[in-house]
N, C-alpha and C positions, 0 to 999 in steps of 0.2 A: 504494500500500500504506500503511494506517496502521500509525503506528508505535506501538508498546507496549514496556512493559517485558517480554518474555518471555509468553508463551503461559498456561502454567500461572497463572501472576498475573492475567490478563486474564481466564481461565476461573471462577476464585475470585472477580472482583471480580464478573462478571453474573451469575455464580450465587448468591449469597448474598442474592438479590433484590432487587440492586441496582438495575440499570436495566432492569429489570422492572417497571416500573413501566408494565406494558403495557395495557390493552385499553379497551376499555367506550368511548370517546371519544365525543366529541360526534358522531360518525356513529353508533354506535349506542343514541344518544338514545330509549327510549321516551317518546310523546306522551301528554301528563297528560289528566284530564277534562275540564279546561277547553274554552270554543272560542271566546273571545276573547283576544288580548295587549291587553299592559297599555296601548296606543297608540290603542287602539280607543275611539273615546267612544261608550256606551253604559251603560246604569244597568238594574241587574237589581233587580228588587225581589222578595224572596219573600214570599209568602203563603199564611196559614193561614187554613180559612174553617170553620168547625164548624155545625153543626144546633141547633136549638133543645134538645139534648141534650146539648150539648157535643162528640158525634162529628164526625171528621174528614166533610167535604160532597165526595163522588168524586164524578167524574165531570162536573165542569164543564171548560170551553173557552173559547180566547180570547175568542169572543164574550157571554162571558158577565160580561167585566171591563171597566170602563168606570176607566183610570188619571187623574188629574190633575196636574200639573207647576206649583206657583205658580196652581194656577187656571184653568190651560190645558189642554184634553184632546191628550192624548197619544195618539199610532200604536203600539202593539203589536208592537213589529218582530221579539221573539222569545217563544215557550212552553213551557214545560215543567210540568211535572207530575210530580211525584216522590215515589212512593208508598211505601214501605219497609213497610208491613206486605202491602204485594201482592208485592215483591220483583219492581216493573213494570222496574227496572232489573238488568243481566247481574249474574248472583253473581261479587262480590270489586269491581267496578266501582263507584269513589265518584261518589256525585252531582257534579256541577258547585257551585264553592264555594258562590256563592250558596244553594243548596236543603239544604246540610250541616248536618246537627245539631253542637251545640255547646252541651258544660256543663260552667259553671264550679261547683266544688263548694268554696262557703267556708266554711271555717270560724271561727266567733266566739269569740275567746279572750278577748275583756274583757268578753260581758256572756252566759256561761254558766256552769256550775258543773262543776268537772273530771269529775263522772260521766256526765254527760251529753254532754260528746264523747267520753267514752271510748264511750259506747252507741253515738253517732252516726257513733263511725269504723265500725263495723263495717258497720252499712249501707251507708252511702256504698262500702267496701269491695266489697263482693257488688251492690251496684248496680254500679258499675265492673267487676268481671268478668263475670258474670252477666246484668246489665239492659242494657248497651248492644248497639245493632246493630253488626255488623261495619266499616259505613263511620261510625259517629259518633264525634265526637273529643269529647274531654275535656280538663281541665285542674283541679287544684290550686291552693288559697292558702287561706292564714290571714290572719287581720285582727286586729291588736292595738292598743289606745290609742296604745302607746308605738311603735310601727314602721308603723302604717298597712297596707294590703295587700300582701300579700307573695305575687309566684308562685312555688310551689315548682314545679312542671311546668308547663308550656304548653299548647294545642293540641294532643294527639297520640291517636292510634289505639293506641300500646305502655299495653298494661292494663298488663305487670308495672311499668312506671315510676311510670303513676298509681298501685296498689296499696302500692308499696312507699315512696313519699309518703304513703298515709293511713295505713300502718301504724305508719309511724315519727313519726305528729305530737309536735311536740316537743319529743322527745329530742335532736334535737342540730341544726343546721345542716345544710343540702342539702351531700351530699357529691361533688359534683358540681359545684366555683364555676370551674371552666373552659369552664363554656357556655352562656354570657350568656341564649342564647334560653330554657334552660332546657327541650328533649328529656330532656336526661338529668340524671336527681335523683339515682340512688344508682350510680356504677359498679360496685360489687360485684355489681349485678345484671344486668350485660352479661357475653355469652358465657354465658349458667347455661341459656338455652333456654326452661324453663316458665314460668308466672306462678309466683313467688317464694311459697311457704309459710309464711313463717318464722313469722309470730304466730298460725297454725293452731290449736292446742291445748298445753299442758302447761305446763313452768316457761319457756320463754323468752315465751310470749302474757302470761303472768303478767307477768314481770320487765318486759318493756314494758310494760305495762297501769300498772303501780305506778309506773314511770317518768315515764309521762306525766302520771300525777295529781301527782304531786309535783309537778310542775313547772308546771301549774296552780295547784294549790294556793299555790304562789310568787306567781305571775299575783294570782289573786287575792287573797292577803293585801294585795300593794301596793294593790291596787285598791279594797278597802275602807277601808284608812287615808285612802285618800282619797275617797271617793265623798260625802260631803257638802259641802265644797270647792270639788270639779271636776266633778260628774255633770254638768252643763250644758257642761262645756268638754268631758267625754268625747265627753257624745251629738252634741259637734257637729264632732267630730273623728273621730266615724265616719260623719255625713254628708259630711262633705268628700272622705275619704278613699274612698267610694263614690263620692261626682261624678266626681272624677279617674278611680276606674277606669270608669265607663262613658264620658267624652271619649275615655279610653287605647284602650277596647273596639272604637274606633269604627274601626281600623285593620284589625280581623281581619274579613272577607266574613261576612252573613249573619245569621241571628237566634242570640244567645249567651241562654241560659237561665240563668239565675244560680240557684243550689239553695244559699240560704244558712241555714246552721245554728246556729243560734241560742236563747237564752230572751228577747231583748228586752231593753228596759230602762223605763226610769220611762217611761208612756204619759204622764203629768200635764206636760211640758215640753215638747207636741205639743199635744196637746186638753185642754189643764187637766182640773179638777176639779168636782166639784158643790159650790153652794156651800153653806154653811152654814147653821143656822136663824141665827143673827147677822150671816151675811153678807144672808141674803135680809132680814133687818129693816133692814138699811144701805139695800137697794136700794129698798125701798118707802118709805123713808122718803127719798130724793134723795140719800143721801149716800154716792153711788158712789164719791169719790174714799178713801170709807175702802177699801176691798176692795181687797186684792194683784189685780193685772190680769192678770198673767204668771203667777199660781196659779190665776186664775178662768179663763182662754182660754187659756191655754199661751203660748210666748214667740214673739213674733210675729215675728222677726230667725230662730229657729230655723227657726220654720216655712216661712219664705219661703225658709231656705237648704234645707230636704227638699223646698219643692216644684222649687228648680232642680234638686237632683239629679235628681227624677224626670224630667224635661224630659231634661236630657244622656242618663239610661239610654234614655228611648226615641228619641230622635234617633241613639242609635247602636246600635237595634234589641238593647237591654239588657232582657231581663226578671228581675225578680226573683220566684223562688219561696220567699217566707219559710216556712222548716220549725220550728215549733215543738218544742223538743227538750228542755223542763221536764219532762216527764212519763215520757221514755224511761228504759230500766231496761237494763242489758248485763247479757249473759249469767249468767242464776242468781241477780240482784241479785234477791229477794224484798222489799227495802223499798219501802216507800212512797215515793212522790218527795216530797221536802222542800218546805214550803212556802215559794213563790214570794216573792222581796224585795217584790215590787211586785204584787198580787193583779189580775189582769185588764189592767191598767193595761200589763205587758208584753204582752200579746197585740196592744193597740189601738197598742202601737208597729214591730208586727211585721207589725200589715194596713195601718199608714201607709207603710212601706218599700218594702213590695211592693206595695199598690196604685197610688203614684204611678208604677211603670217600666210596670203594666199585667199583674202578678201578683198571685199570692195566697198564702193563709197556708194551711199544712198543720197543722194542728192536732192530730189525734190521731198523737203520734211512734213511739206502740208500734207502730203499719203504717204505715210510713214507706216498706217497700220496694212495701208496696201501691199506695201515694200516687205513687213514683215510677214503679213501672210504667203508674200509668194516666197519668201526665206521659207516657211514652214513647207511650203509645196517641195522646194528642191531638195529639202531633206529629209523627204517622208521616207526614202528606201536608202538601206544599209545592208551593205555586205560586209558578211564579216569572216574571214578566213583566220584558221588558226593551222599553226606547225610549228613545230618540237625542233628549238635549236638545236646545230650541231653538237656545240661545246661552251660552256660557261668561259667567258674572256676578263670578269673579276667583275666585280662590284661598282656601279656607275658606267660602265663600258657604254659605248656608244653605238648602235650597227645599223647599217644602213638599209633601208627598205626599197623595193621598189617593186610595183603592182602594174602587171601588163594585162591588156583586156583584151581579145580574140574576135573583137565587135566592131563593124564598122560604123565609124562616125563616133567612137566612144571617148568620153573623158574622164578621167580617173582621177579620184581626188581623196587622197590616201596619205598617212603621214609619213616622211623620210624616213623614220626609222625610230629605235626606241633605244630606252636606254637600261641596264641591268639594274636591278633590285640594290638600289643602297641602303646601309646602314643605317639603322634607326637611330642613329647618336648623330650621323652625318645631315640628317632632316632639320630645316627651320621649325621654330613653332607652326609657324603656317602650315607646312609642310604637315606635320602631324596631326594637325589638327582635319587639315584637308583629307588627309590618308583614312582615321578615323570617320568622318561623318560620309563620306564614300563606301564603307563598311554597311555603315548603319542605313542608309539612306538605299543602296541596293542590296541589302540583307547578304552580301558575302559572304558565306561561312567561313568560321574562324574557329579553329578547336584547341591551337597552341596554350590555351590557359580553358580548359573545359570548365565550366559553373552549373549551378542548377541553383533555379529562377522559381520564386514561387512568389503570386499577388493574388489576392484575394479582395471582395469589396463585402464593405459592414455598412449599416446605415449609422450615420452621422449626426443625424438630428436636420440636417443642413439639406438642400438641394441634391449638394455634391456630396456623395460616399467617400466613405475613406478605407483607402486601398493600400494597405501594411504591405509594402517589400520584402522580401528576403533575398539576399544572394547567398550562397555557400561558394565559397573560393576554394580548391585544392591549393595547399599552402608549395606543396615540392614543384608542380607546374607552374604556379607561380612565381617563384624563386628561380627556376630553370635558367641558366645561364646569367643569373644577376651576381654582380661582382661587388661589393665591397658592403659595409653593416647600413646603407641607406638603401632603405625602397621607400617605391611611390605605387601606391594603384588608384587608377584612375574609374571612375565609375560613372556612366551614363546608361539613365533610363528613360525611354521615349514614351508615350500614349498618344497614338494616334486614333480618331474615330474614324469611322467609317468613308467618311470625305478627304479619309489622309489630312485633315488638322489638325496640329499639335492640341493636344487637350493639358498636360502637364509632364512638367519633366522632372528626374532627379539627376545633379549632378555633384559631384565631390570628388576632391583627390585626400586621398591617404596617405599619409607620410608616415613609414616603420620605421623604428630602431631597431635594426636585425640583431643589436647586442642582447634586447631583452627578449625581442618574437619570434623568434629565429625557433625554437624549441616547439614553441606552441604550434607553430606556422607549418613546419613539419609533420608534427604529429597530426593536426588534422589540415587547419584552415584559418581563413577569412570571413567570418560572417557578420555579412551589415544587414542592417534594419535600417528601411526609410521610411515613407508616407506620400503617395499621393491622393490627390483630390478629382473624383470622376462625376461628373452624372451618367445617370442613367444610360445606356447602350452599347452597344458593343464594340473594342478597341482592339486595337494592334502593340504588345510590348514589345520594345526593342531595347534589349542591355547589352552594354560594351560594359565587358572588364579590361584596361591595358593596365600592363609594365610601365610607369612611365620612364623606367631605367632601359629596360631591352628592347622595350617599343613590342613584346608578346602581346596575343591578344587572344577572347574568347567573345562568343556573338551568343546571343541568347536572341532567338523571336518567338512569340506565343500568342493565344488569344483570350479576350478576357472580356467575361461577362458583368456589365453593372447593372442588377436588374433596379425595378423602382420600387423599393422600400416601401413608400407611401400605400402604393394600392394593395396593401393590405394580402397580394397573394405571398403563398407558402415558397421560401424559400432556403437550401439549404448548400451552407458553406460547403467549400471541400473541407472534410477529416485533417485532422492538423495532427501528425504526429508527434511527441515530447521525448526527449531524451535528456540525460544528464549534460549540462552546459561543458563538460568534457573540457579539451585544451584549447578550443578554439578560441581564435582573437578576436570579440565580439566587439565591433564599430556600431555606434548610434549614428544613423545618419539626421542629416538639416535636408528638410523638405522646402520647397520652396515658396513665398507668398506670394501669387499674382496679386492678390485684394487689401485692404487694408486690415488690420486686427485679426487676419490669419494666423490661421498655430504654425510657428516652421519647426518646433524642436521635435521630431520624431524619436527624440531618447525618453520623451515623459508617456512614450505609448507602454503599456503593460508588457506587449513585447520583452520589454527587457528586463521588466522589473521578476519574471521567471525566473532570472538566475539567481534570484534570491532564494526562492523556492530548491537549487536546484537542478532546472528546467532549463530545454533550450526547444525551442520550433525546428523542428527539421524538414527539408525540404523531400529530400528521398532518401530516410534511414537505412540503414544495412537490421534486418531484422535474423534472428537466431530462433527458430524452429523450434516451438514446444516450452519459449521463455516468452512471458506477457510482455506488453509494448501497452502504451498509455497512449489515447487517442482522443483527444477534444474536439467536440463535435457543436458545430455552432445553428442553429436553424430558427426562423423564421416565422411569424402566421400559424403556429402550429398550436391546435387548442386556444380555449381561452383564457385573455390577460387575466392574469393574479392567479390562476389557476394552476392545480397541479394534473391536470390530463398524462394518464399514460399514453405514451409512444409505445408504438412496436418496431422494431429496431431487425432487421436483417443483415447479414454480411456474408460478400461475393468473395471470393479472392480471384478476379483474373489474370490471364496471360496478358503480356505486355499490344498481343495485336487486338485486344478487347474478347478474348474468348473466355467465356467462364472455366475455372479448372476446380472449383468446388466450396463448401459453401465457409465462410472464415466464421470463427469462434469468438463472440462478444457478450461481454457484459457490462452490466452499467456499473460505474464506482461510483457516481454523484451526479446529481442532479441541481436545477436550479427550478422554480417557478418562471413563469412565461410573463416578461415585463411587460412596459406599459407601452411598450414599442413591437411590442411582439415577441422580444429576442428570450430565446431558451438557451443555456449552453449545460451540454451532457459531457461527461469525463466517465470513457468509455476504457475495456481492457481487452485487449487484443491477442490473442495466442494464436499465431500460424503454427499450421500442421508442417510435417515433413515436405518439404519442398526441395527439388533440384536445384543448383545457383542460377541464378537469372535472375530481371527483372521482373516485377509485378505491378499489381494494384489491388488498392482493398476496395471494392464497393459497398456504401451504407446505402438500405434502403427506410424510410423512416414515412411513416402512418399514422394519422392522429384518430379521435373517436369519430371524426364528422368526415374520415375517408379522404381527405387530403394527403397527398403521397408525394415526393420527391426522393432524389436519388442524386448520390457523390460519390466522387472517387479519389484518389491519393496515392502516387507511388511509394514501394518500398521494394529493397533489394535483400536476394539472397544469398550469401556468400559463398 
């Protein structure tokens, strides 16, 4: 018998969603699109192949592609074809990363004029809800002299995240600096359900709108005081700041389409000038050394630093589509666009940006959404070849690609080449961070750090449930290959609803002293406890555990039910198994508060208070044949409030594919009476029979006098 402080205490401590922290666990894992792990050496290359009309070219086949590797023809070992204006692929089903649309939408805050991003949010806007397919991800950033590029959102499918990032360009700071990877930009806009309205029409579109030109207009006032000065140190600090991000780019799978927004800046510091009738008398007469050289041919250090840029964008399958956005007018503006600082001259710097990555310049802004839908049309079809290099040439190596088509009239638009798997110590922040939310956001499998995941939802009192975390970390996978007494684990949990909108996230990094946890960590693990905040419906979990030392990593995705407490139907938690809180290094995690006067400390959940008792929640116990196991069972609606109605209580033991294997031995240790919320919690004992090793599940079935019935289940293992 375990021992507790009294019955009623024990009942209040797992009902309050304490260790409840039930379900979803790494057994019931659904599998991503992917169909390689990340252990697999193979190299997928997508490709885009168009007609002498620029349409997408259907209907070609492996044998139609002739690849080359450094100059060596390569085998073909996998194909695909990924059509999204045929929707040749199951609806809601994302392509494989590789074949995945991806666009970064930038915006230029040092060399446009405040009306003109005010014109250009709005597009980009309604392109983002509106113009994307349902599997293509998107991502946000602004790029300023003084800060370089900045990602407000990352990679993601959630339009209200993107939307509510271009609404608010800005005005103020991502309100959102708890999540490095940058899913979630604005939390006010978690738990709301639709895409976010708010700069729609009337005084508050205004009040932004006026917001954001100020604060440009700020922009640029600095920017003119100095642009005679610095415009050479600007423009080469916005090619820099572009290298970097396509090296950065080169982290996330697949072709990224850059849609940068823009007026350009002086063309004449790229391709100079025409000269003079004094200069061309210089020249006919031999006396070249009179004539400025870097005003006659542009500055030849510039130039060489925009053509590496373009090399990095296309090495790390970076396109840029420069949008000219001089001419655009927002909503009702009847003037004339102002005339240009630099007449033509910004255009010829806006086709040199975008032709070195292997795009191009959209030049009429007033059909910008035009421009970008036919963007969308010429990248509905992707091919994507995969073959198994010869030989590993080290780490960062560089090889060069090159993609023949067997079609006539064909154009091939494929990246040079790629580059070998670096070091995780080698990675910018950026870099990792970009690595990770590319994991999460195309559900990559990742097993290097295996975990097992269980969340569970209680009712709250609140709207929104509350949904107890657990992760279980294996401590020796963990530690694998980490070198000196400092770790770091890094932990990310997503909820997505059903529209792919963030609903709440958990994020935290762990900092070990391997002097002290090193023993514990070994012997079992890691286990955190957090909290999020759900309503009602059905969700997508997505957890990252990394190394922040090795850069390892483990991927957990599940699904998870939040039903509605309120209407009073029956419903029952998964089975929460208890075990002795054992060696394991138990973390309280901080939950996060989108609202004001939210709870964030998930260490004052009962949860933890167990280990007083004790006790620990286990996600998928190792169980011992023919020894009892304590099993807390939480339910719902069942009998009535204040009452003590018996239950009839059943238990399955099934096989791990859902097949019954016979029937499991239970009895009740305690009881609670049925609150005033409905909530009953039972403290159940479990004795499995003789078992083979392998995985299982225990199924409760649970019946009250008025024939109300529900059914749960819970893994555990045999050893």
């Amino acid at each position: 018998m375990v021992k507790i402080r009294g019955l009623r205490s024990f009942s209040l401590l797992l009902s309050s969603c304490a260790l409840a922290a039930g379900v979803a666990a790494a057994a019931a894992q659904e599998p991503g699109p992917v169909r390689e792990t990340a252990e697999v050496s193979l190299v997928e290359v997508p490709v885009r192949v168009v007609d002498r009309n620029g349409a997408p070219m259907r209907g070609l086949e492996a044998k139609d592609f002739t690849l080359f590797d450094d100059g060596r023809r390569q085998e073909i070992v996998g194909f695909d074809a990924v059509d999204l204006a045929n929707h040749t692929a199951a609806p809601g089903v994302a392509p494989p990363p590789p074949a995945r649309r991806r666009f970064l939408i930038l915006f230029d805050f040092s060399f446009a004029r405040p009306k003109s991003i005010v014109a250009a949010r709005k597009a980009a806007r309604d392109f983002v809800l509106d113009g994307l397919d349902a599997t293509d991800l998107a991502a946000v950033a602004v790029y300023s002299v003084e800060k370089g590029v900045r990602m407000l959102v990352t990679f993601t499918s959630d339009r209200a995240q993107l939307a509510r990032a271009i609404e608010t360009l800005g005005l103020e700071a991502p309100r959102a600096p708890g999540d490095p990877l940058a899913f979630a930009y604005d939390t006010s806009a978690l738990h709301l359900g639709p895409v976010l309205e708010t700069n729609a029409d009337g005084a508050g579109r205004a009040d932004a709108q006026a917001a954001l030109i100020e604060h440009l207009q700020a922009m640029e006032s600095i920017n003119h005081a100095r642009i005679d000065e610095y415009q050479r140190g600007r423009v080469r600090n916005l090619i820099r700041s572009f290298g970097e991000l396509g090296q950065a780019l080169d982290a996330v799978q697949g072709r990224k389409d850059v849609i940068y927004l823009s007026e350009g800046f002086d063309g004449r510091f790229l391709v100079g000038t025409r000269e003079s009738d004094l200069e061309r008398q210089w020249l006919i007469q031999g006396e070249q050394w009179k004539v400025d050289s870097e005003k006659r041919f542009g500055d030849t250090p510039l130039r060489s630093e925009l053509d590496e840029m373009g090399r990095l964008m296309r090495r790390s399958d970076c396109v840029i589509h420069a949008v000219d956005i001089a001419g655009i007018r927002s909503g009702g503006d009847a003037e004339e666009a102002a005339p240009r600082t630099f007449p033509g001259g910004a255009e010829n710097s806006l086709f040199e940006i975008a032709n070195g990555s292997g795009g191009e310049v959209f030049r009429n802004a007033n059909d910008l959404r035009g421009q970008l839908d036919s963007l969308i049309t010429r990248t509905s079809l992707v091919y994507v070849l995969a073959f198994k290099p010869d030989k590993s040439r080290g780490e960062g190596f560089f090889h060069e690609l090159k993609v023949k088509v067997g079609a006539s009239g064909a154009k091939v638009s494929a990246r040079p080449g790629y580059y070998e798997r670096r070091g995780f110590r080698r990675l910018s922040p950026f870099e990792r961070n970009l690595s990770a939310a590319d994991v999460i956001a195309n559900e990559i499998p990742m097993e290097e750090i295996p975990m097992r995941v269980l969340a569970a939802a209680f009712a709250s009192g609140e709207p929104a449930a509350s949904v107890p975390v657990l992760l279980e970390i294996p401590g020796d996978r963990f530690l694998s290959g980490q070198q000196g007494d400092r770790a770091t684990a890094e932990i990310y949990v997503y909820a997505t609803d059903s529209d792919n909108q963030l609903s709440d996230f958990l994020v935290q990094t762990i900092a070990l002293d391997l002097t002290k946890s090193r023993p514990k960590l070994l012997a079992s693990g890691l286990k955190y406890y957090g909290e999020l905040r759900l309503k009602p419906g059905r969700y997508r979990l997505r957890t990252l555990i990394r190394n922040g030392e090795t850069g390892q990593m483990g991927l957990s995705v599940s699904s998870l039910l939040v039903p509605a407490f309120a209407q009073d139907q029956p419903y029952l938690a998964p089975p929460l198994f208890l075990e002795g809180a054992g060696d394991w290094v138990l973390v309280r995690g901080r939950r996060n508060a989108p609202t004001p006067n939210a709870p964030t400390d998930a260490g004052s959940s009962p949860l933890l208070e167990l280990s007083a008792e004790g006790l620990s929640a286990s996600a998928e116990p190792q169980l011992q044949p023919g020894s009892a196991s304590r099993v807390c069972l939480v339910a719902y609606n069942f009998g009535a409030p204040g009452g003590n109605d018996e239950l009839r209580l059943n238990g399955q033991i099934i096989a791990f594919d859902g097949r019954p294997v016979q029937e499991g031995l239970l009895s009740i240790v305690g009881r609670s009476t049925a609150e005033a919320d409905g909530r009953r919690v039972l403290l159940l004992a479990f004795t499995p029979p003789h078992l083979s090793a392998g995985r299982y599940g225990l199924r409760i079935f649970v019946q009250d006098a008025a024939g109300r019935a529900r059914q749960a289940w819970a893994p555990f293992r045999v050893p």
